[in-house]
C-alpha positions as CSV (number, residue, x, y, z in Angstrom):
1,X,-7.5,15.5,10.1
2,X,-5.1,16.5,12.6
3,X,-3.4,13.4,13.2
4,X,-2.1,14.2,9.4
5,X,-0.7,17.9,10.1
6,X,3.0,17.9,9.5
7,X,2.7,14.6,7.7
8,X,0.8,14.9,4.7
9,X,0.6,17.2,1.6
10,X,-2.6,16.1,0.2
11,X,-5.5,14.5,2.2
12,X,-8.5,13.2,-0.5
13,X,-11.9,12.9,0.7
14,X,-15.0,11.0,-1.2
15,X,-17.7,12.2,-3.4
16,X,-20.1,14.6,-2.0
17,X,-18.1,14.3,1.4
18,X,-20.1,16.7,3.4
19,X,-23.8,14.9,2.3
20,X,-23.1,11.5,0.7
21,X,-24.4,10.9,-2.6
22,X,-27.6,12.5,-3.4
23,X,-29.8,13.6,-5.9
24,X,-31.9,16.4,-3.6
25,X,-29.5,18.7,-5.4
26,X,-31.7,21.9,-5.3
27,X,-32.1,21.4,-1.4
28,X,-28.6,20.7,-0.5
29,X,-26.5,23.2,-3.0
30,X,-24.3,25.2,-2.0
31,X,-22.3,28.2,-3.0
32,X,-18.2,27.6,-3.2
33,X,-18.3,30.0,-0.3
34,X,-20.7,28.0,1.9
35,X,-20.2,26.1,4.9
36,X,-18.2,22.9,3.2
37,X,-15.7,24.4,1.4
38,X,-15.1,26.8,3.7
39,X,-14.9,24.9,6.5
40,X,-12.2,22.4,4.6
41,X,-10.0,25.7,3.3
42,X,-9.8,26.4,7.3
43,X,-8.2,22.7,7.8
44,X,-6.4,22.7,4.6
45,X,-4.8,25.8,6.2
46,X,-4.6,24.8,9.7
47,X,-3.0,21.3,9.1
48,X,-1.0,22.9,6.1
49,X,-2.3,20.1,3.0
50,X,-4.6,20.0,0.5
51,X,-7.4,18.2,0.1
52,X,-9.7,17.3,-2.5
53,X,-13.3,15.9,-2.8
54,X,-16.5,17.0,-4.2
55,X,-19.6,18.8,-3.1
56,X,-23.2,19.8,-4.6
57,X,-22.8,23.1,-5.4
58,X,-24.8,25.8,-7.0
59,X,-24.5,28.6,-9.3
60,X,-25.9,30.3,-11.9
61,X,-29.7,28.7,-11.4
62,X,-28.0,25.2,-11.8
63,X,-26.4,22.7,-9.8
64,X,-23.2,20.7,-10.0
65,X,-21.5,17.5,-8.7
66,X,-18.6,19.6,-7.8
67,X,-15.0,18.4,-7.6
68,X,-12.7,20.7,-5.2
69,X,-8.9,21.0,-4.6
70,X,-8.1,23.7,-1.8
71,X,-4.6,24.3,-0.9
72,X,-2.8,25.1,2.0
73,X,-2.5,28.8,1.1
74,X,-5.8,29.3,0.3
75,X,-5.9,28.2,-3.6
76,X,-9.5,27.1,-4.7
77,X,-9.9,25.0,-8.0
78,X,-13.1,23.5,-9.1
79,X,-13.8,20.8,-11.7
80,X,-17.5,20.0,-12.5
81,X,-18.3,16.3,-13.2
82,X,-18.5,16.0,-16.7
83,X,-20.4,12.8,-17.1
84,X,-23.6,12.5,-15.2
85,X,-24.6,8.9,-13.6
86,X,-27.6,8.3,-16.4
87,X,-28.7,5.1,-15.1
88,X,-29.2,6.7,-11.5
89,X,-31.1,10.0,-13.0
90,X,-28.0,12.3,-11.5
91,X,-28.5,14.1,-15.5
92,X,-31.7,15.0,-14.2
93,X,-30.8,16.7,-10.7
94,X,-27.4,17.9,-12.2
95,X,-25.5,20.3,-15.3
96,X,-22.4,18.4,-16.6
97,X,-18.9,19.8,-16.7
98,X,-16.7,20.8,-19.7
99,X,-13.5,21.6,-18.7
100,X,-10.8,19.2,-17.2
101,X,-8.8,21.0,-14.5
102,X,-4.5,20.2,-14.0
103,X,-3.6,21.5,-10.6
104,X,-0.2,22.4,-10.2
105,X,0.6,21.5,-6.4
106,X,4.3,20.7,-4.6
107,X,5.9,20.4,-8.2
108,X,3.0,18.5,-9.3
109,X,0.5,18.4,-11.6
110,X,-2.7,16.8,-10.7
111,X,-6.0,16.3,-12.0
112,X,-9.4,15.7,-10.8
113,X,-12.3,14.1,-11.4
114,X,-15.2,12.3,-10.1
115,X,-17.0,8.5,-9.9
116,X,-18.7,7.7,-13.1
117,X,-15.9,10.2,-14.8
118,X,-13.7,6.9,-14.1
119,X,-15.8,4.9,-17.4
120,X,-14.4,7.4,-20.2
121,X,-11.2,6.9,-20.7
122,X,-11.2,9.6,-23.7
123,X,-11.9,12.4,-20.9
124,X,-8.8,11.3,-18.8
125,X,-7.0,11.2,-21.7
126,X,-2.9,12.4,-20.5
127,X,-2.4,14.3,-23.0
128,X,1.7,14.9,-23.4
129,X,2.0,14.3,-20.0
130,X,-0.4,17.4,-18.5
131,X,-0.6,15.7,-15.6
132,X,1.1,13.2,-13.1
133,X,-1.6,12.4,-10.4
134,X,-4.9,11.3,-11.2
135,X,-7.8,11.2,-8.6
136,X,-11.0,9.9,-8.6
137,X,-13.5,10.6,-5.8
138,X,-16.5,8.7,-5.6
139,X,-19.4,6.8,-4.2
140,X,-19.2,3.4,-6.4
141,X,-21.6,0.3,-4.8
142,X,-20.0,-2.9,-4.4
143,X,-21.8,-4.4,-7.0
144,X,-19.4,-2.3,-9.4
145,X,-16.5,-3.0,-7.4
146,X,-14.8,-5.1,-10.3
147,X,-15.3,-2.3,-12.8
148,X,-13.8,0.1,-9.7
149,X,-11.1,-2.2,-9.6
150,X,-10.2,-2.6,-13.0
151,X,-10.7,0.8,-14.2
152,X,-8.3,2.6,-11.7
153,X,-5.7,0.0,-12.8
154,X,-6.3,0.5,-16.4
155,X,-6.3,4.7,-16.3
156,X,-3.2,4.3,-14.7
157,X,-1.3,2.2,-17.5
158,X,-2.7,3.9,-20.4
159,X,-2.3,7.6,-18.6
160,X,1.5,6.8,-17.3
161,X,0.4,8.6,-14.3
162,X,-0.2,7.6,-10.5
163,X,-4.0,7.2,-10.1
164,X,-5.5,7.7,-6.7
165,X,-9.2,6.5,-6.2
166,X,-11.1,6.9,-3.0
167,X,-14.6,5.6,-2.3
168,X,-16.6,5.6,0.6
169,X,-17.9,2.7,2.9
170,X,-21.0,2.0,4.8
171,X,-25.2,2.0,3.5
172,X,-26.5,5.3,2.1
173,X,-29.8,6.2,1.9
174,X,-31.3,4.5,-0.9
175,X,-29.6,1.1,0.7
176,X,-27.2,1.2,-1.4
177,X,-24.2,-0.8,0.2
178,X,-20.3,0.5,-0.4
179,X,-17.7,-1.6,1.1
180,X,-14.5,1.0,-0.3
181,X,-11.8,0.0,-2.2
182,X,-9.7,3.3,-2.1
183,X,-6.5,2.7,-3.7
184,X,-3.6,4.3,-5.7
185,X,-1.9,2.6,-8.4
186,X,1.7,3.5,-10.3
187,X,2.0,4.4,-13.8
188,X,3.1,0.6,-13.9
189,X,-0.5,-0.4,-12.7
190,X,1.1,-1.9,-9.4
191,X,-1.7,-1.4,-6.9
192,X,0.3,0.3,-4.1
193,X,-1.8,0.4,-1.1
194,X,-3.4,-3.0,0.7
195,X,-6.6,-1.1,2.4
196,X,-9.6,-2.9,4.4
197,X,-12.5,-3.5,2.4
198,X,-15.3,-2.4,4.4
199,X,-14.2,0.0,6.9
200,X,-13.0,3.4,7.3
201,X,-9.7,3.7,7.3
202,X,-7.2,6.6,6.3
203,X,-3.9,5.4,4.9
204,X,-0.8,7.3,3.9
205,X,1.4,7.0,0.7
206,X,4.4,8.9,-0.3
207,X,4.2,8.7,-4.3
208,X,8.1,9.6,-6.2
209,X,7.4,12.1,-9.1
210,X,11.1,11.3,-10.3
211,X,10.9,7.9,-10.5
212,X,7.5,8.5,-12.3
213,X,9.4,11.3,-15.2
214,X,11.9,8.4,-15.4
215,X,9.6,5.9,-16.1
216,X,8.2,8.4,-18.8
217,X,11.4,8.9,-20.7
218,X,12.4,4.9,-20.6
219,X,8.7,4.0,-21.7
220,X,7.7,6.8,-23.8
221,X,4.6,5.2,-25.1
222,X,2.3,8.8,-25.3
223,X,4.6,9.7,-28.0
224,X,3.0,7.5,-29.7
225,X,-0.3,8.2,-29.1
226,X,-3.3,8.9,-31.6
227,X,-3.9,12.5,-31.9
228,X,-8.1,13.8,-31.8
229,X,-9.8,16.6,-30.8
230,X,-12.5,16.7,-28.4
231,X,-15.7,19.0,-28.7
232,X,-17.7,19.8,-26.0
């Protein structure tokens, strides 16, 4: 992460980034001040960026896929996943989330939220603009990567927001295969960033939150938006 101090205002890591994805939740929790997230506040305030990601955490008897966002000066917000990989038993190892979180960072205002999150487009819903960053963190297989692919794309155009989704690479340990596909799309659904599938890799964008409010105001298409509530 050093290579990025001076550089960089927000570094974004993977799901689970300190274990890989995993459903031995009880054995790997940990509290929000263990060892991962306070290790990563440390770089976030050596190197002077934020940096997002999510761990297994613990509290209050139950566990959580646990999306973080740790700022430079020492800021710690959490969002717990709110949907729960069914077909992979994580709603059995894991509690479910209810509350979206909108970070205010650097004049922005981003949001968070992890893997499987990415299929429910009601949940990401940009609701008069609340937020102008969306991020995804995630361990998606390849054999998903169209829906990966498509997705990110798709929450960018209907959000009007920049969309950031990082996955990881490599073979965990149920032999499940990830060959990446990080990316970061405008509100446009240009796919901005041409990254290796396959290997790690770190890349750098600058994304232009004024060309973004401009785009808003010539393509207003959220005022036009159906209105619903959502219940938890």
């Amino acid at each position: 992460m050093g290579k990025l101090s001076g550089t960089t205002d927000l570094v974004v890591l993977p799901e689970m980034c300190a274990t890989g994805f995993s459903m031995k939740s009880r054995a790997l929790a940990e509290s929000v001040s263990g060892n991962t997230i306070t290790t990563l506040k440390k770089q976030a305030a050596q190197h002077q960026f934020a940096i997002a990601g999510s761990f297994i955490a613990t509290e209050n008897n139950a566990c959580y896929n646990r999306g973080f966002f740790l700022t430079p000066q020492g800021e710690t917000f959490f969002y717990d996943k709110r949907h729960l990989f069914r077909p992979g038993g994580e709603s059995e190892c894991f509690s479910s989330g209810n509350r979206k979180v909108v970070i205010p960072y650097c004049g922005w205002n981003i949001c968070v939220m992890v893997c499987y999150d990415l299929r429910f487009p009601v949940w990401s819903r940009n609701v008069n603009n609340e937020y102008d960053l969306l991020v995804y963190v995630a361990n998606w297989p390849s054999p998903r990567r169209l829906v990966w692919d498509t997705l990110l794309q798709a929450r960018a155009i209907e959000n009007l927001s920049y969309v950031c989704g990082v996955n990881r690479v490599g073979t965990d340990g149920n032999i499940l295969h990830y060959n990446g596909g990080s990316a970061v799309y405008s509100p446009k659904g240009e796919k901005l960033t041409a990254i290796p599938d396959g290997k790690e890799h770190v890349e750098t964008i600058s994304l232009d939150l004024s060309s973004l409010r401009a785009f808003r105001e010539r393509f207003p298409v959220w005022k036009d938006a159906d209105s619903f509530d959502l219940l938890s």
